[in-house]
N, C-alpha and C positions, 0 to 999 in steps of 0.2 A: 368557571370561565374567568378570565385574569378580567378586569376592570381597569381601561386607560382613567389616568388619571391626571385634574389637568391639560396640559396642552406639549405634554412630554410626548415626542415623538414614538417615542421607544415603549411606551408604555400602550401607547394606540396600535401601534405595528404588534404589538405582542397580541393583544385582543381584537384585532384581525385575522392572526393566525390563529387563536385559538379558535374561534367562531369558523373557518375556513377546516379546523380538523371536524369537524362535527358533520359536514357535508356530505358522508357514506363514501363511498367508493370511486378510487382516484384515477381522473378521467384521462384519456388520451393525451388532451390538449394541456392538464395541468404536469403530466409526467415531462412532455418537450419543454415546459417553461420552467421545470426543476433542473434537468438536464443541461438547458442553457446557463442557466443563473448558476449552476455545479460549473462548466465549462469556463466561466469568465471568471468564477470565484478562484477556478486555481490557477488562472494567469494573476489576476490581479495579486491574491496573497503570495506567491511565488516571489514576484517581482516586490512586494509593496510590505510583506507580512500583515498578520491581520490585525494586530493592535493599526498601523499605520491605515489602513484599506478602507478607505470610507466605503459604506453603504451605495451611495450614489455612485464612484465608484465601477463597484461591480452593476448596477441596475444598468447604466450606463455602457458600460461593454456588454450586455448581454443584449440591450434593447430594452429593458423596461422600466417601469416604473419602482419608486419604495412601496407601494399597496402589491406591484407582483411578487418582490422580495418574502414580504411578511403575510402575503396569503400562502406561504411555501414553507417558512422557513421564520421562529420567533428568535432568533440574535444570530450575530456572525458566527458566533460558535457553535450553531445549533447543524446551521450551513458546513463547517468545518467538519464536525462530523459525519455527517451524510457524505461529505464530499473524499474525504480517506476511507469509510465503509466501501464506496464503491470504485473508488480507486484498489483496494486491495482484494476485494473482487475481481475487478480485472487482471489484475497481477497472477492471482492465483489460477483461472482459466487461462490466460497463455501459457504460463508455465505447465500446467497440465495436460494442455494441446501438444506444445514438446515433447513432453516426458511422454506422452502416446506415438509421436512418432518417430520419433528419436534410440526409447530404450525398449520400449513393448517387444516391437519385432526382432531384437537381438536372440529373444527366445531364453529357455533356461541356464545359467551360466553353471559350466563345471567346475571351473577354478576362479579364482579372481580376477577382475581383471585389471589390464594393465593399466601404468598410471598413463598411457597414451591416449587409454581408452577416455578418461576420466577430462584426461586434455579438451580433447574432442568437446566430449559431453561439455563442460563449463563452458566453452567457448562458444555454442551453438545456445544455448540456453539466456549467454549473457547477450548475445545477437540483437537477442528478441522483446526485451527488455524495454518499455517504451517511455520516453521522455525522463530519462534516468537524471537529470540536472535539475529540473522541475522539481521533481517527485524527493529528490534529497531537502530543497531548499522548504518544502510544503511541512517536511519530517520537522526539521530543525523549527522553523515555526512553531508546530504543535508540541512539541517538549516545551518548548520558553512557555509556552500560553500555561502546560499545565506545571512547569515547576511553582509560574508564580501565583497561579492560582489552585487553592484547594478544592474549591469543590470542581473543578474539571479536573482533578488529578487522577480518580477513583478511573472515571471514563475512558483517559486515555491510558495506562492500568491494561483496562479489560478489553482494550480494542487491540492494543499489541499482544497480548499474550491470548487472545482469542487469534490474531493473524497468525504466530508464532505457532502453535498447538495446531492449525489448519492446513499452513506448509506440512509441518512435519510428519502429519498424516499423509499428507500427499506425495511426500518423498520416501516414507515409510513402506506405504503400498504398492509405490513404484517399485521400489528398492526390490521387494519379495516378490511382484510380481516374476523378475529375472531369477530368482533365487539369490538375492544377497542381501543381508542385515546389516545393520550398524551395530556397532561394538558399546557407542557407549545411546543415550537415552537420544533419541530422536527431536526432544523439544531440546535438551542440551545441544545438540548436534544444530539444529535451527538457530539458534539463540547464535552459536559460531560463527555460521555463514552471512547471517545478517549483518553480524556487529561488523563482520570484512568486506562486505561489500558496502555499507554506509561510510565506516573509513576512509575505505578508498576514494570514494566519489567524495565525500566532505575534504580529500587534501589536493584531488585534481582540481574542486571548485577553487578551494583555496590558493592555489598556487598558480590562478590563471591559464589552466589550459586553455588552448584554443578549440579542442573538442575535447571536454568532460568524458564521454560513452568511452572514447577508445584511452582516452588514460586510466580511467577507474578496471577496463578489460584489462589493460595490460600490468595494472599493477595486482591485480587479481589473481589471475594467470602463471603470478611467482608464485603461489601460496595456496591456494583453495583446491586445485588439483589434487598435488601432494597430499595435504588437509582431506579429505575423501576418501582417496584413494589408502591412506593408512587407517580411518575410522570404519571401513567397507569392510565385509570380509563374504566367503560363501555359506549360505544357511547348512546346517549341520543337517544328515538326512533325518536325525529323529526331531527336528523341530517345522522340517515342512509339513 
């Protein structure tokens, strides 16, 4: 168990939360007061970043207390984490609710298809995409947090390249479930479509758009199509 030490806040909050993990199985009521203190934590870092984001803070937009912070959660990074775990959760279920009903019922593909096709597809996918200005500015925070520190480095590492590897299983299986493969490695091919759609959105933020969603789509929409539709190809029959 961590030992507060002192009259260090942070050291007391920390052995709160330790003594709060030992409590067996996590109850209805502590789930909505995670989910809340998740919910205000990514307005306030969004807007505030989380070096900047006092504690208070966030207890404060969500309604509670620093004892409900640290019975949750032992530092702001700890929160940071849990809070992109479950943000890219979400990301990945919507986008898999699409791709179910979007490409499943196209049925088996005989040739390739067209880059129209592909048109469509990006555009209806990039649709659905939720709070995509947020979710850039939360990104950029978490790199700064782990370029300058090391030991969060390892963590966020394994939480992008765990997202990265989960898309592209997920875009992989869709892929074949139509009969069509990617040409070159699917985590490479992931790795592509991210790094374009972060891009984009970091130079509409940048350049003041008045809506971010439809500048980062339209600048998308020059390139990722194309991008696709040339790395797509149809499954050879001796590999179905």
């Amino acid at each position: 168990m961590v030992q507060a030490t002192g009259r260090d806040p942070a050291a007391q909050g920390a052995a709160r939360y330790a003594a709060s993990r030992g409590g067996g199985r996590e109850t209805a009521r502590r789930a909505r007061t995670r989910e809340r203190l998740m919910d205000a934590a990514y307005r306030v870092f969004s807007e505030q970043g989380i070096n900047g984001a006092a504690i208070e803070a966030i207890t404060d937009e969500a309604g509670f207390t620093r004892g409900a912070f640290y019975s949750n959660f032992a530092s702001k990074t700890e929160l940071f984490f849990a809070l992109t775990e479950r943000e890219n959760r979400t990301r990945l279920e919507t986008l898999r609710q699409r791709f179910d009903s979007v490409i499943e019922p196209l049925g088996r593909a005989r040739d390739k298809p067209s880059r129209e096709f592909f048109e469509e597809m990006v555009a209806d996918l990039l649709s659905t995409q939720p709070d995509t200005r947020q979710w850039c500015l939360m990104l950029g925070e978490f790199r700064l947090l782990a370029m300058r520190d090391p030991e969060v480095a390892p963590r966020f590492l394994e939480s992008a390249r765990t997202f990265r590897q989960q898309l592209a299983e997920l875009t992989e299986a869709t892929a074949r479930s139509v009969g069509l493969r990617f040409v070159i490695d699917p985590v490479h091919l992931t790795r592509l479509l991210i790094d374009q759609y972060e891009s984009a959105m970091e130079e509409a933020i940048l350049s003041g758009a008045a809506d971010p969603e439809s500048a980062t789509r339209e600048t998308i929409m020059h390139t990722l199509p194309t991008l696709l539709h040339s790395l797509t190809d149809v499954v050879d029959s001796s590999e179905a």
